[in-house]
ZAPAVO-727149 format. One record per residue (C-alpha): x, y, z; residue number from 0. Coordinates in nm, 4 decimals, decimal comma. Example, Ala and Ser with C-alpha at 12.3 -4.5 7.8 and 13.67 -1.06 7.14 Angstrom:
// ZAPAVO-727149
{u = 1,2300 v = -0,4500 w = 0,7800 i = 0}
{u = 1,3670 v = -0,1060 w = 0,7140 i = 1}
This chain:
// ZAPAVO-727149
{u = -8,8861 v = 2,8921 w = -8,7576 i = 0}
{u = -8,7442 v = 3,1473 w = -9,0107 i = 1}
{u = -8,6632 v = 3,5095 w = -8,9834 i = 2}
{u = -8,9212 v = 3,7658 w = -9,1444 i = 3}
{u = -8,8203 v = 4,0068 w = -9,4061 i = 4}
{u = -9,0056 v = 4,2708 w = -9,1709 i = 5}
{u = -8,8039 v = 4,3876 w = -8,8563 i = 6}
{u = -9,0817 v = 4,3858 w = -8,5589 i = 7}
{u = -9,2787 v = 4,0840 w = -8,7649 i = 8}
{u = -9,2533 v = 3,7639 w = -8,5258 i = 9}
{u = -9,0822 v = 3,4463 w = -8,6896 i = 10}
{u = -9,2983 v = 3,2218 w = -8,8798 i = 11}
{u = -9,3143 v = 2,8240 w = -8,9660 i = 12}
{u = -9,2213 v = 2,8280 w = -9,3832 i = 13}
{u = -9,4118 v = 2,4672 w = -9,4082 i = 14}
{u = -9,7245 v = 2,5914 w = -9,2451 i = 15}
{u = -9,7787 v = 3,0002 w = -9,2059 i = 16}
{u = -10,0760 v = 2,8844 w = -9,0129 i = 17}
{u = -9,9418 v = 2,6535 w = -8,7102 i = 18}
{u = -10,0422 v = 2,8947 w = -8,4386 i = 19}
{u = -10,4062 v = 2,8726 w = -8,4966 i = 20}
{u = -10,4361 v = 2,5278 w = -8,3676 i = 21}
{u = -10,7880 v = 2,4855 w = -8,1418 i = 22}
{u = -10,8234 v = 2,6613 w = -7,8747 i = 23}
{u = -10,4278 v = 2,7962 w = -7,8602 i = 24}
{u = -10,5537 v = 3,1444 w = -7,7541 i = 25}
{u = -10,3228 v = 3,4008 w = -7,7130 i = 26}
{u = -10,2630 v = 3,5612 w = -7,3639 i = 27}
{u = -10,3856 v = 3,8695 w = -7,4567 i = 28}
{u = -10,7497 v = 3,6990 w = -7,5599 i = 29}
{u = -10,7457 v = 3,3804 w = -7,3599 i = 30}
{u = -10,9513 v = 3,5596 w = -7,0590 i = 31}
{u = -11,1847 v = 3,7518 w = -7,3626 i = 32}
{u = -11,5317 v = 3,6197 w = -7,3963 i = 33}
{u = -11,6542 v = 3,4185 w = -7,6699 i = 34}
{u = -11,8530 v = 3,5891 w = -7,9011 i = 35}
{u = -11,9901 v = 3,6132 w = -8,2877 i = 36}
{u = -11,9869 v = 4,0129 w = -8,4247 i = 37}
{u = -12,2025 v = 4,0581 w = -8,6967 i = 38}
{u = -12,2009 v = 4,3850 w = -8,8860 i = 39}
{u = -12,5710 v = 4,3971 w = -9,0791 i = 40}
{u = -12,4762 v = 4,6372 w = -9,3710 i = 41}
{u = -12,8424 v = 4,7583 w = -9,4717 i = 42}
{u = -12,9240 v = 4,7883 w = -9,0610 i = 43}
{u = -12,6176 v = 4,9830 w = -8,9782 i = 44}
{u = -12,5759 v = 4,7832 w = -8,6805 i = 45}
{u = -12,3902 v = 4,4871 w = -8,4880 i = 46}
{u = -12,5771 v = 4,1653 w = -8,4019 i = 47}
{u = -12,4046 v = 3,9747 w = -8,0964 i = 48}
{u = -12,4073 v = 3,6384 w = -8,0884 i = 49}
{u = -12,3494 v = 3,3901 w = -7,8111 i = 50}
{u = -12,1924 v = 3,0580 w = -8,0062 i = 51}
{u = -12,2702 v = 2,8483 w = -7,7190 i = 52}
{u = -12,6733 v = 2,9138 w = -7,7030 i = 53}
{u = -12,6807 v = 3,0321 w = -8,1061 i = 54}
{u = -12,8650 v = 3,3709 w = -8,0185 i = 55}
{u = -12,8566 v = 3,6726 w = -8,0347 i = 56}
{u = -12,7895 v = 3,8939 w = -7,7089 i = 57}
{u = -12,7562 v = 4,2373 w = -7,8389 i = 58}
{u = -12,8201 v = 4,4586 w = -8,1286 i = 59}
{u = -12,5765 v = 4,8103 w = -8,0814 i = 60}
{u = -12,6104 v = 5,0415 w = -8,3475 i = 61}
{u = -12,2494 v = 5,1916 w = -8,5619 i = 62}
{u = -12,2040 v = 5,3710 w = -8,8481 i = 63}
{u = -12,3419 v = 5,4132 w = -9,1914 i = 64}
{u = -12,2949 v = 5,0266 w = -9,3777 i = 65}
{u = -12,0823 v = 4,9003 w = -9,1790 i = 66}
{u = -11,9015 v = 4,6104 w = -9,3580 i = 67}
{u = -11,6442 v = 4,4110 w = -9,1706 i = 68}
{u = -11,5542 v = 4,3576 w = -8,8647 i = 69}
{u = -11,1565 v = 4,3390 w = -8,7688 i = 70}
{u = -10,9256 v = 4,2508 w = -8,5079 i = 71}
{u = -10,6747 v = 4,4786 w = -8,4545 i = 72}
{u = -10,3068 v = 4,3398 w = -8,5142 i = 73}
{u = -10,2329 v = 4,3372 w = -8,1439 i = 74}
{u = -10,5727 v = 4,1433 w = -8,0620 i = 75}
{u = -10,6515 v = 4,3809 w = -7,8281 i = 76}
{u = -10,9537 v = 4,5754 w = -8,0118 i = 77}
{u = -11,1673 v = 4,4662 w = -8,3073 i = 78}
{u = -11,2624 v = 4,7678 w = -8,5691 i = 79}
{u = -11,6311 v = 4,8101 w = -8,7143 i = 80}
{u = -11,5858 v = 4,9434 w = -9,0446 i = 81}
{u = -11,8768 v = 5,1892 w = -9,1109 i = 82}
{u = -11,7863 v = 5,2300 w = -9,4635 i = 83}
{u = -12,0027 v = 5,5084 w = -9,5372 i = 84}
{u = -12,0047 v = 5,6350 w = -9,2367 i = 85}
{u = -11,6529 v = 5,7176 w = -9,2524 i = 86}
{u = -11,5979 v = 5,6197 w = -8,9503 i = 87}
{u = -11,4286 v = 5,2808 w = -8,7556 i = 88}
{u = -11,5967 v = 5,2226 w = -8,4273 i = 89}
{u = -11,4121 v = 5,0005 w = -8,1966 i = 90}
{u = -11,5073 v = 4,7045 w = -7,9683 i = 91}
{u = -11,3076 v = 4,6328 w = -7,6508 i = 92}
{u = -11,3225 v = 4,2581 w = -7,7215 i = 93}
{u = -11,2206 v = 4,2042 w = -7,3100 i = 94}
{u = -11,5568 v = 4,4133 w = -7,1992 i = 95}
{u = -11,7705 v = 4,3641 w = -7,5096 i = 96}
{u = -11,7715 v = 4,7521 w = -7,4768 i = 97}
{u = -11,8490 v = 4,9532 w = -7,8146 i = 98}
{u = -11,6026 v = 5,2937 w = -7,7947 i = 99}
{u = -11,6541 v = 5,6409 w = -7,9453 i = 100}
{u = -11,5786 v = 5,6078 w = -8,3955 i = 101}
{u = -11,2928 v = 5,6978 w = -8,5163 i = 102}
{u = -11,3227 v = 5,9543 w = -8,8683 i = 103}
{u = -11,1641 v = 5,7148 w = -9,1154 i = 104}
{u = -11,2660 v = 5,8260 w = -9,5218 i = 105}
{u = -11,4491 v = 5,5132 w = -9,6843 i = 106}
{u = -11,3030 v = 5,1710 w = -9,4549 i = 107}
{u = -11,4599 v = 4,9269 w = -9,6710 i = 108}
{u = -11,1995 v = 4,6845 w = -9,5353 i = 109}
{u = -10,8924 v = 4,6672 w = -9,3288 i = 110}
{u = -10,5819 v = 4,4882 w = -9,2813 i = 111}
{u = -10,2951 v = 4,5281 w = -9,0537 i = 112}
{u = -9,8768 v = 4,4921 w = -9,1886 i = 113}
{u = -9,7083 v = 4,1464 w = -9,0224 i = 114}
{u = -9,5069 v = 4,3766 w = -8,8337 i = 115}
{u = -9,7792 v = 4,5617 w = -8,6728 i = 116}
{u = -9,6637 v = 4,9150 w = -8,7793 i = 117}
{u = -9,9463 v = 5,0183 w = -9,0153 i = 118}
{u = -10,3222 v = 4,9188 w = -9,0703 i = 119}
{u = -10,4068 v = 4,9592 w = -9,3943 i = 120}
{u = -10,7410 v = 5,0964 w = -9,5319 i = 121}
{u = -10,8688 v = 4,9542 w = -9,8512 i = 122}
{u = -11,0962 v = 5,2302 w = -9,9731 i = 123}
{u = -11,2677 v = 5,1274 w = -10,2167 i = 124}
{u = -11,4933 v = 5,4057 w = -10,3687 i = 125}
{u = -11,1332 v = 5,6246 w = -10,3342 i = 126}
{u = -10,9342 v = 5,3794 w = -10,5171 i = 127}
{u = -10,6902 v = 5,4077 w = -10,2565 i = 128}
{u = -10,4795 v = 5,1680 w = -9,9935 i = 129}
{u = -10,4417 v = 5,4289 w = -9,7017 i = 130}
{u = -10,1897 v = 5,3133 w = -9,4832 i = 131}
{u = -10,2549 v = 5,4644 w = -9,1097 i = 132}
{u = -10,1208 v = 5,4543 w = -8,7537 i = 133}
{u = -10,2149 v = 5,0738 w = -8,6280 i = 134}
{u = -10,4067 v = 5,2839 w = -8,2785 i = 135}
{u = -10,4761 v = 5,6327 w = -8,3893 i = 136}
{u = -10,5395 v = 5,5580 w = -8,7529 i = 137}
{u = -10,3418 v = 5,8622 w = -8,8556 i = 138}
{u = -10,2655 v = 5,8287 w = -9,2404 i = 139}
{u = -9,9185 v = 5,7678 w = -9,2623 i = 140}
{u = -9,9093 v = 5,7165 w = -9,6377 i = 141}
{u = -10,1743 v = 5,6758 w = -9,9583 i = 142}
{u = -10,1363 v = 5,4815 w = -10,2431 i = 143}
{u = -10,3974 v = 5,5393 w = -10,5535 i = 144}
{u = -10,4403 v = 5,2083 w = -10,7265 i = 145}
{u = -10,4908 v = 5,1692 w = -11,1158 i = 146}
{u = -10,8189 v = 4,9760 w = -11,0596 i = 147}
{u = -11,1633 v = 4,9863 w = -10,8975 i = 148}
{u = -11,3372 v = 4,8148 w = -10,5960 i = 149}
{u = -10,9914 v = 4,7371 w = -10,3797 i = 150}
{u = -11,1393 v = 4,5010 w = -10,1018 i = 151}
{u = -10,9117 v = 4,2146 w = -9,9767 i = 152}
{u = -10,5822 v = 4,0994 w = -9,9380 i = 153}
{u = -10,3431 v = 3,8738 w = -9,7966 i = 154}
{u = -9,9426 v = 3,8530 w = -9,7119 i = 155}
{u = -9,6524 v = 3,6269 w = -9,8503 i = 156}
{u = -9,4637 v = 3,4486 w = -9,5620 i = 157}
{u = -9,2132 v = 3,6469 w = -9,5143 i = 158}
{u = -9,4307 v = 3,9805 w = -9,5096 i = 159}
{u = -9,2780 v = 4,1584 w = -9,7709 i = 160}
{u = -9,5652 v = 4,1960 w = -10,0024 i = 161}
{u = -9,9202 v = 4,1412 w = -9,9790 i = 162}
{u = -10,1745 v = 4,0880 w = -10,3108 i = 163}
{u = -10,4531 v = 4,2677 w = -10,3024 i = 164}
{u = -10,8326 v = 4,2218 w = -10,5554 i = 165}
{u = -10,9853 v = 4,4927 w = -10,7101 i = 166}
{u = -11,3769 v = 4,3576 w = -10,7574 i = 167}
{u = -11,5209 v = 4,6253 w = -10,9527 i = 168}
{u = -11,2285 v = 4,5825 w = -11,2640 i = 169}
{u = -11,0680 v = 4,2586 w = -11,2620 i = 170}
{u = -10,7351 v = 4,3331 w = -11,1382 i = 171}
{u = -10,4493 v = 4,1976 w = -10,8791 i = 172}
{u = -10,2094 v = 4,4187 w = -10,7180 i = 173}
{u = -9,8936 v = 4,3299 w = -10,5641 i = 174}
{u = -9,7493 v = 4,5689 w = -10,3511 i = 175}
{u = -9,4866 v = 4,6261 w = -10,1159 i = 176}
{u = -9,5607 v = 4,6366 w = -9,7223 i = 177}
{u = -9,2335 v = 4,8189 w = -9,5999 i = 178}
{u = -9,2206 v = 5,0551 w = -9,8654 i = 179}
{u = -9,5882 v = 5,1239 w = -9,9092 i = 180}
{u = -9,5679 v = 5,1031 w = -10,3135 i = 181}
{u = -9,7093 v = 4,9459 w = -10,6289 i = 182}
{u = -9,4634 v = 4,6385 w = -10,7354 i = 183}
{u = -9,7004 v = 4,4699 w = -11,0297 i = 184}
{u = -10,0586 v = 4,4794 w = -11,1842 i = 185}
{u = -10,2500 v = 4,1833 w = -11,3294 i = 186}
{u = -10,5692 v = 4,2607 w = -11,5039 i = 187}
{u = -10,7781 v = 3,9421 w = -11,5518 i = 188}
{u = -10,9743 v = 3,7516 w = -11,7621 i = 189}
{u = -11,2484 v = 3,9514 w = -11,8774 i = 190}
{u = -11,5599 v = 3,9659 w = -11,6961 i = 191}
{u = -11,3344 v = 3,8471 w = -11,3678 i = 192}
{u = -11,4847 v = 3,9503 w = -11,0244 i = 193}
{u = -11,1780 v = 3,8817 w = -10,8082 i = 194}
{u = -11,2757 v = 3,8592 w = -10,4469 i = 195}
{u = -11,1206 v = 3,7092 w = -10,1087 i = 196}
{u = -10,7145 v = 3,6431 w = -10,1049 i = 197}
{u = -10,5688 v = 3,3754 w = -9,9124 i = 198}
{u = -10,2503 v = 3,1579 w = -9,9727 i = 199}
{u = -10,1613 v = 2,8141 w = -9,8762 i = 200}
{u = -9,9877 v = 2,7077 w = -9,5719 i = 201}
{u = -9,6993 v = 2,6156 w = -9,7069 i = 202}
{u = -9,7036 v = 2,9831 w = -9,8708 i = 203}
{u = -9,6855 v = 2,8000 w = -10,2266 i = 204}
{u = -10,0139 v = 2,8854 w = -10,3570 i = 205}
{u = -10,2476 v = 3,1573 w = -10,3221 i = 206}
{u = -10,6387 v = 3,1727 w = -10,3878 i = 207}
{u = -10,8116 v = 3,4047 w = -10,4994 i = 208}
{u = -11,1935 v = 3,3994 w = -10,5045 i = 209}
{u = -11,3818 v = 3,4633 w = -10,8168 i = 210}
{u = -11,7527 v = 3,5592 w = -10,7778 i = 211}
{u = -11,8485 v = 3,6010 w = -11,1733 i = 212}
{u = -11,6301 v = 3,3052 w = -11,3002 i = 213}
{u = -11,7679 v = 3,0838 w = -10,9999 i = 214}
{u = -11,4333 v = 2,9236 w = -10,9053 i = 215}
{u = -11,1221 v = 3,0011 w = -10,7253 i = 216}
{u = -10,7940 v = 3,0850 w = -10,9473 i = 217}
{u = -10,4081 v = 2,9628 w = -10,8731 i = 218}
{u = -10,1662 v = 3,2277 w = -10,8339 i = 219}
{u = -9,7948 v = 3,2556 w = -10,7596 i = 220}
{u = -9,7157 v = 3,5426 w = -10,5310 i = 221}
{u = -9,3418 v = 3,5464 w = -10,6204 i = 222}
{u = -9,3254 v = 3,5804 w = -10,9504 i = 223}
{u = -9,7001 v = 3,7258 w = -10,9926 i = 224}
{u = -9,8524 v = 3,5007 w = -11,2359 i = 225}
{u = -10,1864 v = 3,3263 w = -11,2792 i = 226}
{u = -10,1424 v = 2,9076 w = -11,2452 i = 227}
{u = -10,4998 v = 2,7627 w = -11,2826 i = 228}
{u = -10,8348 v = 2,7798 w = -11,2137 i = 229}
{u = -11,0823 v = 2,5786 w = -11,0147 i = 230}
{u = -11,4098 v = 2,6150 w = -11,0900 i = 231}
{u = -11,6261 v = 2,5546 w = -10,7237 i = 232}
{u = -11,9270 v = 2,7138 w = -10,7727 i = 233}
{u = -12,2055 v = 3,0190 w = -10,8242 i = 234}
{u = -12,0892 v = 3,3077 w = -10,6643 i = 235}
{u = -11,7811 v = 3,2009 w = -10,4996 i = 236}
{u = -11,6845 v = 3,4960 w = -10,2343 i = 237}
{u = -11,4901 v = 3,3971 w = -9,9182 i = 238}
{u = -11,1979 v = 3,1658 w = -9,7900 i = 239}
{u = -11,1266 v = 3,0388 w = -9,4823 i = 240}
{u = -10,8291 v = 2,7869 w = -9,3535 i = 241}
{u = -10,9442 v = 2,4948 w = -9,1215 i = 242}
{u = -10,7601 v = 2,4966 w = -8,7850 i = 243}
{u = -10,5578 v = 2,2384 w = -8,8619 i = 244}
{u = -10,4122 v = 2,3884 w = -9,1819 i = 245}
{u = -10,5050 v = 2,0916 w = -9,4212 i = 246}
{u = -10,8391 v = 2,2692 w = -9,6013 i = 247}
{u = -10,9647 v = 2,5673 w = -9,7426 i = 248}
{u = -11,3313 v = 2,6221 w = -9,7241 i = 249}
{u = -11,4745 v = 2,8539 w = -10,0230 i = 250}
{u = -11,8150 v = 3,0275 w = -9,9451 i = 251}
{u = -12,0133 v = 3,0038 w = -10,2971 i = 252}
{u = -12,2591 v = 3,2418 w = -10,2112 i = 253}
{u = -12,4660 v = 3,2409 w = -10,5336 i = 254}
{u = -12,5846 v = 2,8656 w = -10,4943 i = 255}
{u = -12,5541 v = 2,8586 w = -10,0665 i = 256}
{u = -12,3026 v = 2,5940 w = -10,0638 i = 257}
{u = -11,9352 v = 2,5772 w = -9,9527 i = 258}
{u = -11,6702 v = 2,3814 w = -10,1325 i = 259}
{u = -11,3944 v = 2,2365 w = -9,9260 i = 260}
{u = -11,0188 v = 2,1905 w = -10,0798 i = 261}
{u = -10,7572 v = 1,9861 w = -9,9891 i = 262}
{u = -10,4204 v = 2,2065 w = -9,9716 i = 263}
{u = -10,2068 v = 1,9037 w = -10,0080 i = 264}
{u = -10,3371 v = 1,7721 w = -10,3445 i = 265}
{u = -10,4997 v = 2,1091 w = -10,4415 i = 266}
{u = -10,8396 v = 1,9470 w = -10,5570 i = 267}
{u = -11,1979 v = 2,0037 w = -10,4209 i = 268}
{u = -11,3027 v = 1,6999 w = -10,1599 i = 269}
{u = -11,6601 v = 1,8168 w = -10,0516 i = 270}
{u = -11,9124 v = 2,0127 w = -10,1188 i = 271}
{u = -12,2046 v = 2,1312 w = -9,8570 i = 272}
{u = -12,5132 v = 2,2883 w = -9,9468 i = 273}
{u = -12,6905 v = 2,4771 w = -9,7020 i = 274}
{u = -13,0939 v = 2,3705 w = -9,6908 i = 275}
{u = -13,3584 v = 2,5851 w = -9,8556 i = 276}
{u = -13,2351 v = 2,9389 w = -10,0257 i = 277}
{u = -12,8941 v = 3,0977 w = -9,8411 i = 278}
{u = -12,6147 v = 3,3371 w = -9,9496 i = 279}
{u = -12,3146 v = 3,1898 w = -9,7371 i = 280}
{u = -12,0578 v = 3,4688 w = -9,7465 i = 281}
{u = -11,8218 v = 3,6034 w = -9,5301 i = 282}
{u = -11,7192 v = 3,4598 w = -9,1742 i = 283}
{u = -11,4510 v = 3,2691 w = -8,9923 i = 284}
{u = -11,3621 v = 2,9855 w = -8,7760 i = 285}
{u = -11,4492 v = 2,8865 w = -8,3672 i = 286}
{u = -11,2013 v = 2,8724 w = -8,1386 i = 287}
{u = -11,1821 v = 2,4843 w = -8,1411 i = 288}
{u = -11,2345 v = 2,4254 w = -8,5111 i = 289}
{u = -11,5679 v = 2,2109 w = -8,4909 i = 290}
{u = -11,7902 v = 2,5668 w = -8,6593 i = 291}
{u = -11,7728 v = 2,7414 w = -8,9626 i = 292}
{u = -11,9217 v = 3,0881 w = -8,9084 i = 293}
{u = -12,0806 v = 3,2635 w = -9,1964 i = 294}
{u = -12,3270 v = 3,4934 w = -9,3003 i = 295}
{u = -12,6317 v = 3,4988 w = -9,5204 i = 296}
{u = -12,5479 v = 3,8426 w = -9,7434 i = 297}
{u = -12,9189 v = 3,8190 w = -9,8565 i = 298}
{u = -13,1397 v = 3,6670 w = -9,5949 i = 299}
{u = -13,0441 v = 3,8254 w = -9,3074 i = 300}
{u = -12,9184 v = 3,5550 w = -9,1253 i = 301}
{u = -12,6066 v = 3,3547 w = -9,0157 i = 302}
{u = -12,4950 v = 2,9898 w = -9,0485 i = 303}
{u = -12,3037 v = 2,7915 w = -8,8206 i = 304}
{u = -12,2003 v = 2,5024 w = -9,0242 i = 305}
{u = -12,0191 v = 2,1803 w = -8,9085 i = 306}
{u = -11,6770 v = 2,1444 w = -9,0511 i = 307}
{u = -11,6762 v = 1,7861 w = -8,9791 i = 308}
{u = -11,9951 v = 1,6806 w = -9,2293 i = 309}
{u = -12,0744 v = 2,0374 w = -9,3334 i = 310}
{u = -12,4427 v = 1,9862 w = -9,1597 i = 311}
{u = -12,5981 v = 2,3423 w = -9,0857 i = 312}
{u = -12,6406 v = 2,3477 w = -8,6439 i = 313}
{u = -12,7884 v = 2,6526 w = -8,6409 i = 314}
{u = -12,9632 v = 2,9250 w = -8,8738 i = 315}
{u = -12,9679 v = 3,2775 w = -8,7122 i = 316}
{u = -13,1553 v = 3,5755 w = -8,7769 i = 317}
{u = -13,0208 v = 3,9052 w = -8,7736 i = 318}
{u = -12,9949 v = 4,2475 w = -8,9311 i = 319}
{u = -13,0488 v = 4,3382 w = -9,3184 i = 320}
{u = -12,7425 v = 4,2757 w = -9,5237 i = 321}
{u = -12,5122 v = 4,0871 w = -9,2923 i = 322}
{u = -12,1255 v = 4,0748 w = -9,3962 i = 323}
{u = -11,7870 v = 4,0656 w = -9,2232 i = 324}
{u = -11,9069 v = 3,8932 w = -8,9362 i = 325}
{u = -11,5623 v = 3,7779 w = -8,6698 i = 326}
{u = -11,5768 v = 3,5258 w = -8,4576 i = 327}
{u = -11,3550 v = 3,6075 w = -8,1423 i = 328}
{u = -11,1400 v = 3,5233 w = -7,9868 i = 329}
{u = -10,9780 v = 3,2931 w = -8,2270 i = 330}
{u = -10,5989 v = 3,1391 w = -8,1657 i = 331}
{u = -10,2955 v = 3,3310 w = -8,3156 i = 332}
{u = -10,0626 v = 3,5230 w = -8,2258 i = 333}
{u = -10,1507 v = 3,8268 w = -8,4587 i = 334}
{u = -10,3958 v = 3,9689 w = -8,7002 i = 335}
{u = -10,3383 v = 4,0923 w = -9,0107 i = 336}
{u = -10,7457 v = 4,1983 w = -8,9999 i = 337}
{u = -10,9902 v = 4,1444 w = -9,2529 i = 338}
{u = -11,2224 v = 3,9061 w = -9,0265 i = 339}
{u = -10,9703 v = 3,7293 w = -8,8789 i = 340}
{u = -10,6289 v = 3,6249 w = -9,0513 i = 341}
{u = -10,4076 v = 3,4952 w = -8,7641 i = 342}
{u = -10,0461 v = 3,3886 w = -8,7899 i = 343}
């Protein structure tokens, strides 16, 4: 294990940034939780339950005004609707299944949480802004106006100093960094780039960044902020998720309802699996045990569970208009840093 560059951020394996999300390793804090699939349906402006062991829905609770993603909280202990027009984040008790009074927050398209569990961080996307706010209260702490438009997801080196961030709307990267709440470099892409979901390699080598316009997923090093290659995957490509034992990375390519898997070792594409009849895989997570790939249909009102062993599709479910950030939880970690589920 290796010291973090963040006092308060737990120690963390440099050859795999992942190795406490192994099946089933639940935290103590969630172990007890029940097992459930939150799906926020953006055009509904409400939560679909879902029981993962019977495939259906058990409840429908209404939120907020589009409500986006859903997040668990850095400490595990509550998972944040983000009702991005709503202005508002209204919180689950994950323990209870009990949905809590919102919280005003200005345009929480996403959120994120530092490594060291000081500050949640707000990507606002219509206010061009990464609002960094009290991890419980969500009192702003800080604001940082970014050069670019449609800020939406992120993820952190290994050490937690930085984290890279997309901006959808323009084609850029930022990095910035965590501690000091500040903009350390700009990349503007390719043009007609559509930079969507971050995540970097185990080994912290690599990261990916999802391209929806270009259909592939591009190379990047964090360190010294450059672009290394690009790998094209398919139409649409939106979200990426790590399997649970740290070895793949599967990328949602929502345009053509398929999902590419990659191999981290050799950093080349080893499957594809295409959904049956028309579906808009796109974003999601991981069970508990690693056998299900959660995700949901952006257009068609419906979620996938998908088998990460042969990619077959065990279950199509309908819910709400315009599903999105859907969480599966709990999921093994010992943190979050949010979006729908990064755990370290």
């Amino acid at each position: 294990m290796r010291h973090a560059a963040l006092p308060g951020m737990p120690d963390y394996d440099p050859e795999d940034l992942y190795a406490a999300d192994r099946p089933n390793e639940l935290s103590p804090v969630v172990k007890n939780d029940p097992s459930y699939v939150y799906v926020p349906n953006t055009e509904s402006n409400t939560v679909s339950v879902i029981d993962p062991a019977t495939y259906k829905v058990v409840r429908t609770v209404p939120v907020g005004d589009q409500p986006q993603h859903v997040v668990p909280s850095w400490d595990l202990k509550t998972l944040w609707v983000n009702n991005d027009q709503g202005n508002s984040l209204t919180p689950i008790n994950p323990a209870t299944g009990q949905f809590g009074t919102p919280v005003p927050v200005h345009d929480p398209y996403n959120l994120y949480f530092t490594p060291d569990g000081k500050s949640a961080v707000v990507m606002a996307e219509s206010d061009k802004e990464l609002v960094f706010r009290d991890p419980h209260t969500m009192a702003i702490q800080t604001v940082l106006h970014v050069p670019c438009e449609g800020v939406n997801h992120a993820d952190f080196s290994p050490d937690g100093s930085y984290f890279i961030a997309s901006c959808e709307f323009s084609g850029h990267l930022l990095k910035v960094d965590t501690a000091k709440h500040t903009l350390i470099g700009v990349i503007a892409m390719e043009h007609g780039a559509m930079p969507q979901d971050v995540k970097i390699s185990p080994d912290g080598s690599v990261w990916y960044v999802a391209d929806m316009q270009t259909s592939g997923v591009w190379t990047l090093n964090g360190d010294t902020f450059k672009i290394t290659g690009f790998i094209p995957t398919g139409n649409g490509a939106h979200g990426l998720y790590v399997s649970r034992d740290s070895k793949s990375l599967y990328i949602t390519n929502r345009g053509e309802g398929s999902i590419s898997v990659l191999d981290f070792a050799t950093g080349k594409l080893v499957a594809k699996w295409k959904i049956p009849g028309h579906a808009s895989p796109d974003m999601g997570g991981v069970s508990a045990d690693g056998k299900v790939l959660w995700l949901t249909g952006r257009y068609d009102a419906e979620v996938y569970a998908i088998s990460t062993v042969d990619g077959h599709l065990i279950a199509r479910i309908p819910v709400g208009e315009g599903p999105h950030g859907l969480c599966v939880y709990p999921e093994p970690g010992r943190y979050s840093l949010g979006h729908t589920g990064i755990f370290r």
